[in-house]
Structure formats: structure tokens, C-alpha cells
C-alpha positions in Angstrom: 16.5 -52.9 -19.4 12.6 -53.6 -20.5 13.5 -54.1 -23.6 16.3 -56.6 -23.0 14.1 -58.4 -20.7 11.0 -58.8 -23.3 13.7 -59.8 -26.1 15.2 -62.4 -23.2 11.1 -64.0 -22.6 10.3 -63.7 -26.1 12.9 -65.7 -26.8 12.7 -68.3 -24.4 9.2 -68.6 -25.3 9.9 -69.0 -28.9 12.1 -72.2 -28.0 9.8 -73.8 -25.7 7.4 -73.6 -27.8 6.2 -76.9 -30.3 4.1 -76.4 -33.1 1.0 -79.4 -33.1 2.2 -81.4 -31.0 1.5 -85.3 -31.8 0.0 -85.0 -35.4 -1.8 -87.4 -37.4 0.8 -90.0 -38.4 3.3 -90.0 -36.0 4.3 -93.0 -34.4 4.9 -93.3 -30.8 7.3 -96.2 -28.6 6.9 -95.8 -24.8 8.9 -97.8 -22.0 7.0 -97.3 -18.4 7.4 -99.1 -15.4 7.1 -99.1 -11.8 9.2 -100.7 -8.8 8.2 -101.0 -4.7 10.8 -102.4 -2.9 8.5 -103.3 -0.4 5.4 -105.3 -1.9 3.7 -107.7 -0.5 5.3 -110.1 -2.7 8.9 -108.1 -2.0 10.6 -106.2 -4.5 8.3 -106.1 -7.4 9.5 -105.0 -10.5 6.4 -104.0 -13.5 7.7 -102.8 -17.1 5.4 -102.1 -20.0 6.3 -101.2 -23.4 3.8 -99.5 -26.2 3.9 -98.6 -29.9 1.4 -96.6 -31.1 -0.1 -94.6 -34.0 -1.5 -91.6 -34.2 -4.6 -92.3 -36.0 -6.2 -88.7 -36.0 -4.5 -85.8 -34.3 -3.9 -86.1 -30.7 -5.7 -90.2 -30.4 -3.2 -92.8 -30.5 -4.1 -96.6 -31.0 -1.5 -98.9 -30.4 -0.4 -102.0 -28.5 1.1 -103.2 -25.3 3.2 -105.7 -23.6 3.4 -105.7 -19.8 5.7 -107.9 -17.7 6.0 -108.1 -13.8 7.8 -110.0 -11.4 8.0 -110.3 -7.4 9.1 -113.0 -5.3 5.2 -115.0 -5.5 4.4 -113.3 -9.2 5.6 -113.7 -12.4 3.6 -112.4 -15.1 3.3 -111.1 -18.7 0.4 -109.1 -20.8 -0.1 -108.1 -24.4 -3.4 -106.0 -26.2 -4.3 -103.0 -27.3 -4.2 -100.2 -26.0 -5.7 -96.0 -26.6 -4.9 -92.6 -25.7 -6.1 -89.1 -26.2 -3.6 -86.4 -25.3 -4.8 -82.8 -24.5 -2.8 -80.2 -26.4 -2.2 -77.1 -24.0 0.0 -75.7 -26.3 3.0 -75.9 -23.7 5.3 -78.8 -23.2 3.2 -80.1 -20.8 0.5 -82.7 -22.9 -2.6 -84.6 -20.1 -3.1 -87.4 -21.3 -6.2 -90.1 -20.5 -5.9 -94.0 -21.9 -7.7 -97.0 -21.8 -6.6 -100.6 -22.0 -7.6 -104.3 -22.8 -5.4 -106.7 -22.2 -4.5 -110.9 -21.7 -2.5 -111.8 -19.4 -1.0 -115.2 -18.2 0.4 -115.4 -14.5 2.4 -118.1 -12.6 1.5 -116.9 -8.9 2.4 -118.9 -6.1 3.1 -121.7 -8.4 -0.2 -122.2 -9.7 -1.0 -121.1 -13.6 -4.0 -118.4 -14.1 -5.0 -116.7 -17.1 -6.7 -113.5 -17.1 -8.3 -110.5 -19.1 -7.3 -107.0 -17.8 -9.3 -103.9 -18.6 -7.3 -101.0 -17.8 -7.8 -96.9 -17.5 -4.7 -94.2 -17.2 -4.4 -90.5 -16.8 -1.2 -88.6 -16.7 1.1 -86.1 -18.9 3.6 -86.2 -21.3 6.0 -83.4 -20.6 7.9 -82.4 -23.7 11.9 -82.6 -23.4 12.1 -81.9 -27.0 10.4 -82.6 -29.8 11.0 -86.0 -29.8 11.1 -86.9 -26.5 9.1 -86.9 -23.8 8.8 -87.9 -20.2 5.6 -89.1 -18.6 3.7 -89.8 -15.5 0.4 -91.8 -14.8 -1.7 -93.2 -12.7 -2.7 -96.2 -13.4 -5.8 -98.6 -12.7 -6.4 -102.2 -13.6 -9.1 -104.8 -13.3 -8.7 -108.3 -13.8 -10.9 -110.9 -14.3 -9.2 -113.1 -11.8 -7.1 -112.8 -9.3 -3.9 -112.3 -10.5 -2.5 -108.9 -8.5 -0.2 -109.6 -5.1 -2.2 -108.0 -2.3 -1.3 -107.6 1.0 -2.2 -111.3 2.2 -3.7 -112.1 -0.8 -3.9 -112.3 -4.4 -6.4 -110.2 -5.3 -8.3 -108.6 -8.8 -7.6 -104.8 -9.2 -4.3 -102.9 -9.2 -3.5 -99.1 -8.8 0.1 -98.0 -9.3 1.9 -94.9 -11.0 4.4 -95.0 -13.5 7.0 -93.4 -14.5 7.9 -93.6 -18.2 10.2 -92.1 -21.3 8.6 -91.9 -25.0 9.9 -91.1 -28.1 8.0 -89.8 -31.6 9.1 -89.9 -34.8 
């Protein structure tokens, strides 16, 4: 009965396991986003999409395009954007990211334009190979402002997002 357990966790163990994870050279497309059904604004809806590079193992470079919308918002955002993961060796991967970004906003029908500097930390957690899931909390500073508060438009934003990436 040992036996067949040890064979049973070896084996589990040997299929959960990755080699190095998020070499040099891989490429990387993410799709994150977050929704409150009950911002200030109402729903609010915020999407972001990345490709990135791996540039060295483990640091990606790569760039970004954010769109969100509410009821008093509509908004869009492009630049580049960082990351370093952490590689535990499990399917788990922490991750910490940094962001610059341009934005232009319509907000309560008045045009603004903006630059964002922007700092994540989260994980990637490993479906497969080629596939992971992610979670991040997310910070943002704006050099206006561009964010729906609750009775005001205001300059920073925290949020977490949820995400899905795939490498190949």
C-alpha cells in the first residue's frame, strides 16, 4: 500500500510539474479585465489586452491597450508595459509589473487626455503549459482626473483583475 501510494504522488508530481517556465523568447497575449456592477458611474466594465516578449528569462516587455466604460466614462489606453515573474517551480508563477500609459477619456461629456503610470502584483497559475490563469491587483495614477470616484472624478484607481494568458 506504501508503495502504490509513493508511485500514485510521484506521478502526479511528475505531471504537474513544468520545466522553466516562461523562457527567453516566448511570446505572451493576456486578456484581463474587471466589472462592478455597482460603480459610481453604474456598471463599469474595464478590459485590457497585452502582448509581450520575453526579453530575458522570466522579464517580459510588451504593450497594452485598456478600454473602460460606465454610464459617465468612456475611455481607452495604449503603452508599454513590464513584468517579472517569480519562478517557484510549481504552477503557481508571482508576478510584479509596471506600466506607462496614454489615455484619452470622454467623462461626463467633456474630452481629457491623460498619462497613467501604473504598478501590478499578482500570479499566473499554470493550467497547462500554455495556459494560464491570473490574478492582480492593480494600481493606477493619472495625471488628471480621469477615474469615476464616488462623487467625483478623481486621479488614482485600485482594482483587481481577473485575467486568462496564453504562451507560445
Amino acid at each position: 500500500m506504501k508503495k502504490l501510494a509513493v508511485f500514485v504522488l510521484t506521478a502526479v508530481l511528475a505531471f504537474n510539474t513544468f520545466g522553466s517556465i516562461l523562457p527567453q523568447g516566448t511570446s505572451e497575449i493576456g486578456l484581463s479585465g474587471a466589472v462592478d456592477f455597482e460603480g459610481p458611474g453604474g456598471t463599469s466594465i474595464d478590459l485590457a489586452v497585452f502582448y509581450g516578449y520575453f526579453v530575458r528569462d522570466l522579464l517580459e516587455a510588451g504593450l497594452g491597450i485598456e478600454l473602460y466604460n460606465d454610464d459617465d466614462v468612456t475611455a481607452w489606453a495604449i503603452g508599454p508595459k513590464v513584468e517579472y515573474n517569480f519562478d517557484l517551480g510549481t504552477e503557481l508563477a508571482p508576478y510584479v509589473g509596471g506600466k506607462l500609459l496614454y489615455a484619452a477619456v470622454d467623462a461626463n461629456n467633456e474630452d481629457k487626455n491623460a498619462a497613467i503610470l501604473g504598478l501590478e502584483a499578482g500570479g499566473k497559475y499554470f493550467i497547462t503549459e500554455y495556459l494560464a490563469a491570473s490574478l492582480a491587483f492593480v494600481v493606477e495614477v493619472a495625471s488628471e482626473d480621469i477615474y469615476a470616484g464616488d462623487n467625483e472624478m478623481t486621479d488614482h484607481d485600485e482594482r483587481i483583475e481577473l485575467g486568462l494568458r496564453t504562451f507560445f
